[in-house]
ROMARTI-585774 format. One record per residue (C-alpha): residue in three letters; x, y, z. Coordinates in nm, 4 decimals, padded with zeros to 6 digits. Layout:
BEGIN
R  residu         x         y         z
R     ALA         X         Y         Z
...
This chain:
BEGIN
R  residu         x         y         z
R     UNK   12.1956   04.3757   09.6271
R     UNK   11.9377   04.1605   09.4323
R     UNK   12.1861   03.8594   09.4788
R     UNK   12.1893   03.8924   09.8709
R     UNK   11.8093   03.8731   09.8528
R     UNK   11.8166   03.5759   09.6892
R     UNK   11.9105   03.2828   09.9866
R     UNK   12.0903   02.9741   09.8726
R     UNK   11.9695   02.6623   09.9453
R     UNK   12.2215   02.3944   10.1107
R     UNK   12.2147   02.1930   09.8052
R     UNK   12.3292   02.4518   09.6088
R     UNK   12.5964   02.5436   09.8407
R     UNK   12.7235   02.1798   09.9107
R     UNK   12.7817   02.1628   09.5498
R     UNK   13.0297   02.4685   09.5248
R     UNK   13.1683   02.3186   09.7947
R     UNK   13.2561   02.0429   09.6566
R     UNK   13.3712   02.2021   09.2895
R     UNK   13.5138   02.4866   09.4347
R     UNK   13.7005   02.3964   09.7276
R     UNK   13.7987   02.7880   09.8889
R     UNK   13.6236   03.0048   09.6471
R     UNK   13.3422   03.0184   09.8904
R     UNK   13.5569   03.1821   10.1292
R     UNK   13.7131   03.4629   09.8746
R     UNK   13.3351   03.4960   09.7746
R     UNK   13.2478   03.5798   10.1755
R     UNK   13.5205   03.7989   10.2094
R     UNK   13.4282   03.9981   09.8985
R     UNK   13.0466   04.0508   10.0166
R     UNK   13.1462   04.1571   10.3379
R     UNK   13.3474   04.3969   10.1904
R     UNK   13.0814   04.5554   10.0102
R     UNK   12.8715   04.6925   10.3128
R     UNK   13.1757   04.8092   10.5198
R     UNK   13.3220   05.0204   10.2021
R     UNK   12.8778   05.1619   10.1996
R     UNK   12.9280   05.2286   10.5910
R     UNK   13.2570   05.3714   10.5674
R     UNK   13.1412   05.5875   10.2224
R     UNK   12.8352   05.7371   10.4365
R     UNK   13.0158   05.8055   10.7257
R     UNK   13.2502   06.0278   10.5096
R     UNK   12.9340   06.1747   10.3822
R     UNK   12.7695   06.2386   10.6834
R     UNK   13.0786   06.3707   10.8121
R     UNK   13.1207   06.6179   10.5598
R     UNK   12.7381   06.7669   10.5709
R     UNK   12.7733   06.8104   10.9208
R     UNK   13.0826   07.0138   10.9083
R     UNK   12.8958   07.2900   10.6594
R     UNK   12.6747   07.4187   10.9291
R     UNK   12.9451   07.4098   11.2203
R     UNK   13.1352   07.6649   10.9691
R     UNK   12.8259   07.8932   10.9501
R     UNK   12.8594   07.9432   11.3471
R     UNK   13.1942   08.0900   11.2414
R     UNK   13.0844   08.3075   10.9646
R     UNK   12.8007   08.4363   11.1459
R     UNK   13.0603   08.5585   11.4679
R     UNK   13.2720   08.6839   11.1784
R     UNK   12.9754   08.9142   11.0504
R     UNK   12.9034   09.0136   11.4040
R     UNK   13.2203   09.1081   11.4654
R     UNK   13.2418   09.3504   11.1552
R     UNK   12.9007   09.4936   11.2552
R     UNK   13.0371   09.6083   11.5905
R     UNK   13.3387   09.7279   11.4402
R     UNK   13.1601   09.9915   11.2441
R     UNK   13.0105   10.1245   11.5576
R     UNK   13.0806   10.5132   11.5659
R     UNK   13.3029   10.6203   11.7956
R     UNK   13.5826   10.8633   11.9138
R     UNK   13.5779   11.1971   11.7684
R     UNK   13.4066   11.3516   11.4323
R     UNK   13.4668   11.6537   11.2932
R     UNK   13.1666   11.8259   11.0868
R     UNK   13.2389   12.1613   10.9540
R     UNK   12.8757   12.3268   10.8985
R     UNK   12.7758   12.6437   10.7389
R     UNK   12.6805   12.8996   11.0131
R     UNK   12.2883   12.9061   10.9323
R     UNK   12.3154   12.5340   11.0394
R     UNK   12.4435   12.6287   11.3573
R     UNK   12.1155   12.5672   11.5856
R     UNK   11.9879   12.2773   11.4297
R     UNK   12.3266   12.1175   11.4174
R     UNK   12.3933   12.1328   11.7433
R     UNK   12.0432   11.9247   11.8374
R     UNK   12.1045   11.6398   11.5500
R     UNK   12.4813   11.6001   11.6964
R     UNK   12.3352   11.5960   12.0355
R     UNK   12.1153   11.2956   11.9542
R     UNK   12.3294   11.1404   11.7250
R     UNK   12.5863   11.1420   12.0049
R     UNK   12.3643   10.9643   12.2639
R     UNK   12.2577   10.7066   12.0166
R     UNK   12.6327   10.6223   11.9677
R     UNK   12.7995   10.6400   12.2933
R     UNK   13.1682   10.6796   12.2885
R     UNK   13.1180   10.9360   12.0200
R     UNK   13.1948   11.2464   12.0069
R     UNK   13.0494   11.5684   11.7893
R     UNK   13.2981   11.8790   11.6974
R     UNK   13.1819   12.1687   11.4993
R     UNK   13.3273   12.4369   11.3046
R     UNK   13.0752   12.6831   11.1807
R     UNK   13.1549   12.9220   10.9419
R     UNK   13.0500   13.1267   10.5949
R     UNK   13.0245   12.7694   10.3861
R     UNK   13.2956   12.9474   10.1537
R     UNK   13.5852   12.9894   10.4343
R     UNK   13.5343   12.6382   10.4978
R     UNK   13.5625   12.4976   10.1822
R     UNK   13.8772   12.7033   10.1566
R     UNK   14.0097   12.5792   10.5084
R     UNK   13.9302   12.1871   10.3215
R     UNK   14.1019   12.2606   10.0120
R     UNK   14.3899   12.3944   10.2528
R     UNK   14.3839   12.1012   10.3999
R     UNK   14.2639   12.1255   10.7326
R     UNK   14.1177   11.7717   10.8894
R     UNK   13.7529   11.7068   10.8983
R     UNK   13.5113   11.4451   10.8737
R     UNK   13.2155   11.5903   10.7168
R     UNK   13.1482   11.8844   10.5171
R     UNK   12.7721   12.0724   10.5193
R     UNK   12.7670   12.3787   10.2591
R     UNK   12.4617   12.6478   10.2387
R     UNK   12.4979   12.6160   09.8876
R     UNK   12.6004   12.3707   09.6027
R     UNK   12.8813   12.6273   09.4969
R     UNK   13.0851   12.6214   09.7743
R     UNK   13.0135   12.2283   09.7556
R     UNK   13.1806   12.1900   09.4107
R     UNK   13.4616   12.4089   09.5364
R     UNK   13.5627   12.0862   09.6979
R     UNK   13.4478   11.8107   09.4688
R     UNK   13.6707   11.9933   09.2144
R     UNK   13.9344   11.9790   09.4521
R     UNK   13.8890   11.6109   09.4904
R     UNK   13.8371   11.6372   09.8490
R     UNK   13.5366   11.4750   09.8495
R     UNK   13.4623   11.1097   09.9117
R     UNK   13.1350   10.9911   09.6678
R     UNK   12.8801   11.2895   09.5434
R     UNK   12.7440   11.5271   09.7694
R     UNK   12.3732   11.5005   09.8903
R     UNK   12.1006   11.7580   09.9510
R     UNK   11.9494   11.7279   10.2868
R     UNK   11.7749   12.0645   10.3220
R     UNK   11.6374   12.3997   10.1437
R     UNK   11.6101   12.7306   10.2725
R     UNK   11.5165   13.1080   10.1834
R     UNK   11.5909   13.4288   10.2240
R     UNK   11.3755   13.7277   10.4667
R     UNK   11.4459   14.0100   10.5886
R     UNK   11.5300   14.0772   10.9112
R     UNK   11.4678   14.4118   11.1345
R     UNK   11.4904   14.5177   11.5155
R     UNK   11.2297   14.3444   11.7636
R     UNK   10.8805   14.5556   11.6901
R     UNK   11.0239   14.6550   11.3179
R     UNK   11.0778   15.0190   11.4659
R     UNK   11.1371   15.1482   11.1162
R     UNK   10.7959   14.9699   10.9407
R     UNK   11.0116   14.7772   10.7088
R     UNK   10.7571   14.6145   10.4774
R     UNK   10.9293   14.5428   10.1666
R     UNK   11.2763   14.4568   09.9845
R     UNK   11.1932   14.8094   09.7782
R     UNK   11.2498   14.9573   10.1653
R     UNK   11.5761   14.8872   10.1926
R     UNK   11.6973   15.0850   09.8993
R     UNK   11.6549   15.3887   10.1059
R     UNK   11.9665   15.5210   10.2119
R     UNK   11.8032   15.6181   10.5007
R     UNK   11.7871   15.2245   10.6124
R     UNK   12.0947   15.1211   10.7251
R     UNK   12.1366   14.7456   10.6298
R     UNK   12.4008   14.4525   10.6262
R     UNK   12.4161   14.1845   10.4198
R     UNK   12.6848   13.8722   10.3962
R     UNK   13.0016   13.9037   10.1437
R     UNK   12.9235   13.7607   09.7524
R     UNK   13.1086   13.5078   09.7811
R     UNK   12.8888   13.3494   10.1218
R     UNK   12.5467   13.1864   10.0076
R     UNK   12.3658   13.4327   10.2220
R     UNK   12.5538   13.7177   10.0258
R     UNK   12.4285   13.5365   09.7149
R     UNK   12.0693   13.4951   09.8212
R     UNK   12.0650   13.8874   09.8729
R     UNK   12.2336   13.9928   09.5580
R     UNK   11.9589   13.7729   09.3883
R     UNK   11.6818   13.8837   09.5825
R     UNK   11.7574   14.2783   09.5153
R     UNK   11.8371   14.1670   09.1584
R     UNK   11.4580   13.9739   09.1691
R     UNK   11.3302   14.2945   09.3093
R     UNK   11.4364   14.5429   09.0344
R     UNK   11.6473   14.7253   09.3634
R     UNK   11.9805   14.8654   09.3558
R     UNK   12.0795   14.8496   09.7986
R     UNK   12.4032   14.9808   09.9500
R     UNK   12.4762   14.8317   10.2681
R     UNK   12.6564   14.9535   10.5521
R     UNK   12.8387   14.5959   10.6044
R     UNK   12.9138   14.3248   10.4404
R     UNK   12.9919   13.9884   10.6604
R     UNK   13.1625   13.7008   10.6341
R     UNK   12.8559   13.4772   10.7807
R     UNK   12.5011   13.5113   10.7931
R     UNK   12.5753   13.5210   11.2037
R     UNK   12.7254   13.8421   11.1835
R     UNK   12.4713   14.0095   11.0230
R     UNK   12.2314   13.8557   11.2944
R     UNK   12.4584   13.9731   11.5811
R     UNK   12.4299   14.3339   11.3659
R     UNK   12.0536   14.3581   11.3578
R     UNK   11.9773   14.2319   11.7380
R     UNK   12.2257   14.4355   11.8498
R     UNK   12.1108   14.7141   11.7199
R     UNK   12.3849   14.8629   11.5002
R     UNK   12.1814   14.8085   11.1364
R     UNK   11.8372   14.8450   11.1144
R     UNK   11.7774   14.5565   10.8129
R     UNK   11.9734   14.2590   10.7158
R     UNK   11.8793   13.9452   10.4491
R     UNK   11.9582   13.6438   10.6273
R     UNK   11.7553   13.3124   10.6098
R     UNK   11.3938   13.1967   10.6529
R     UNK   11.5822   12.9655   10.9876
R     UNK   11.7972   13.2361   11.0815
R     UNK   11.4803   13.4627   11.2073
R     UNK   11.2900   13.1640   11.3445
R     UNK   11.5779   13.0661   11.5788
R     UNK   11.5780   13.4563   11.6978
R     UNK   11.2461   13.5602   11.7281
R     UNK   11.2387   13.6641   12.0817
R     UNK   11.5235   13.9189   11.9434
R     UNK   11.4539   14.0433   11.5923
R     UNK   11.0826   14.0345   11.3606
R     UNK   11.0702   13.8766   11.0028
R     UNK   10.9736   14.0575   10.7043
R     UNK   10.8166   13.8228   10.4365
R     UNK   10.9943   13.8377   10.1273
R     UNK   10.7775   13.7200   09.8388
R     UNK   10.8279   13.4209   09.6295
R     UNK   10.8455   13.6456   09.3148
R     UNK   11.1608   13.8647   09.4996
R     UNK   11.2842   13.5754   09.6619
R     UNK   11.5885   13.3131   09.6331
R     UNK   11.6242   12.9431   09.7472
R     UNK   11.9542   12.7563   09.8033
R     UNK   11.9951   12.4155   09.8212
R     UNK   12.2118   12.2150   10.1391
R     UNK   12.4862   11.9386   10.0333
R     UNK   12.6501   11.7490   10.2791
R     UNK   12.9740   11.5332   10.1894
R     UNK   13.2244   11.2991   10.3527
R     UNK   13.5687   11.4230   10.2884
R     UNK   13.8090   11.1889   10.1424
R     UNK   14.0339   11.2289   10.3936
R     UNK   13.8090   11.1972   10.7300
R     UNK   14.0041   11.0728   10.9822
R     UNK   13.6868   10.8816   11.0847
R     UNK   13.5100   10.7998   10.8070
R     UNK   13.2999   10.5353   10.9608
R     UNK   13.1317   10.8378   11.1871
R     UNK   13.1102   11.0163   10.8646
R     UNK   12.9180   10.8289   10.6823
R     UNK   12.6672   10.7340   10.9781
R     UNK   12.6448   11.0903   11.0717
R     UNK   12.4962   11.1721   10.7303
R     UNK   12.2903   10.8869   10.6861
R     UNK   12.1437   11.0472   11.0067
R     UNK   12.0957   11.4221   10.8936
R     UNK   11.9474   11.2565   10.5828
R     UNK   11.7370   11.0090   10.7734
R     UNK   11.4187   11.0594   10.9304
R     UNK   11.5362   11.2030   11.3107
R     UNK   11.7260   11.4400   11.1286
R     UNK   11.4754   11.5391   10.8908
R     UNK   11.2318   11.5885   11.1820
R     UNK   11.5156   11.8361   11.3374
R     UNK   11.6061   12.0126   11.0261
R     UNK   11.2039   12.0965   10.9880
R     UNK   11.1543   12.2193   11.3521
R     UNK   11.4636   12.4847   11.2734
R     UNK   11.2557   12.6301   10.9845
R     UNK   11.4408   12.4355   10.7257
R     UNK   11.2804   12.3046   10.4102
R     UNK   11.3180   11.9161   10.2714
R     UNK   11.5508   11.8892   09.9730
R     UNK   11.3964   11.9735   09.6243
């Protein structure tokens, strides 16, 4: 370019002119050559910087589009241990109408029979144990998908007819034959909670029944046919205007722990996974707490 800036005078020109004869004219074609091969180079360059952003446009639909396929929808399938029952049934109620199109099936049960119905093979989406035990039942099965989480804690009370018409104070109470009370099978988590809370107490207690959930030794007590049963801290909260509490203290008492896993073979594992980032989230915390239930240790 310092050449070009350089102008020639006409005596200088006249003289190739003269010497030359047509190298003057190669000479012209050759520098116009030079700023049409610059032109045509930055065109190419401009050309290609302006096709990068058009393709982030693209990407950015592409993105979209994967965000809105992950939308829950259709139908999940949570089975839930039975002392989840009442809080459950509000978190998949809001969890619902925050994904419309969605929709929440539960199967409550003693959080052992469940895990046996999983191992068996029956189709679900999520599974929510009342204790880590029956949880590992199915990680060791592999039916799990990823490691289980804690999302709540409860403990165990006792529970008598409305009034406490038999002035139940203590576990030591219940060792009196004279007391009829139910408890749930040792292999449920409620069962568990009241073979360690006897064993805390220094009691030896016969019951009359042993159940298969903690619901049926609810439906037992508020009904009438046993005058005591151990159930859960939530489980007399959600039926106080039909049965009384007995404080059970910390010394005498048990705690189990709630994991909640997506099985590995959910038929909707997209509403899996959002359903228990929502029972582990915030809304479902605030849920869990207004049931009686405890945050995870």
């Amino acid at each position: 370019m310092g050449v070009h800036a350089r102008p020639e005078s006409p005596r200088f020109s006249g003289w190739s002119n003269r010497r030359s004869g047509r190298a003057p004219r190669r000479r012209r074609r050759t520098l116009l050559a030079v700023p049409f091969a610059v032109v045509a180079l930055l065109a190419a360059a401009c050309s290609s910087s302006s096709s990068s952003p058009a393709a982030a446009p693209t990407s950015s639909a592409a993105a979209s589009g994967s965000a809105a396929a992950a939308k829950p929808t259709g139908t999940l399938v949570v089975f839930a241990a039975t002392s989840l029952t009442d809080a459950f049934n509000q978190i998949g109620q809001q969890f619902e109408a925050a994904n419309p199109g969605l929709t929440v099936k539960f199967n409550y049960n003693g959080s052992s029979s469940l895990a046996t119905s999983i191992n068996q093979g029956a189709p679900a989406d999520v599974f929510a144990s009342a204790a880590p035990k029956n949880m590992k039942t199915v990680t060791d099965a592999g039916e799990a998908s990823g490691t289980p989480k804690d999302f709540a804690t409860n403990s165990g009370e006792i529970m008598v007819e409305k009034g406490n018409p038999k002035h139940i104070k203590s576990v030591s109470d219940l060792a009196n034959s004279a007391i009829k009370t139910v408890v749930c099978a040792p292999e449920v988590p409620c069962g568990q909670v009241a073979a360690a809370i006897f064993k805390n107490a220094g009691v030896t207690v016969k019951p009359v029944s042993e159940e298969t959930n903690v619901g049926g030794v609810v439906t037992k007590v508020t009904l009438g046919e046993a005058d005591a049963g151990i159930v859960y801290v939530t489980d007399v909260k959600a039926n106080e205007a039909k049965a009384t509490g007995v404080t059970i203290p910390a010394d005498q008492n048990d705690t189990t722990s709630y994991p909640i896993a997506q099985l590995k073979a959910a038929p909707n594992a997209t509403a899996a996974a959002a359903f228990i980032s929502y029972v582990l989230g915030p809304q479902g915390q605030a849920v869990l707490a207004s049931f009686g239930f405890q945050p995870p240790a």
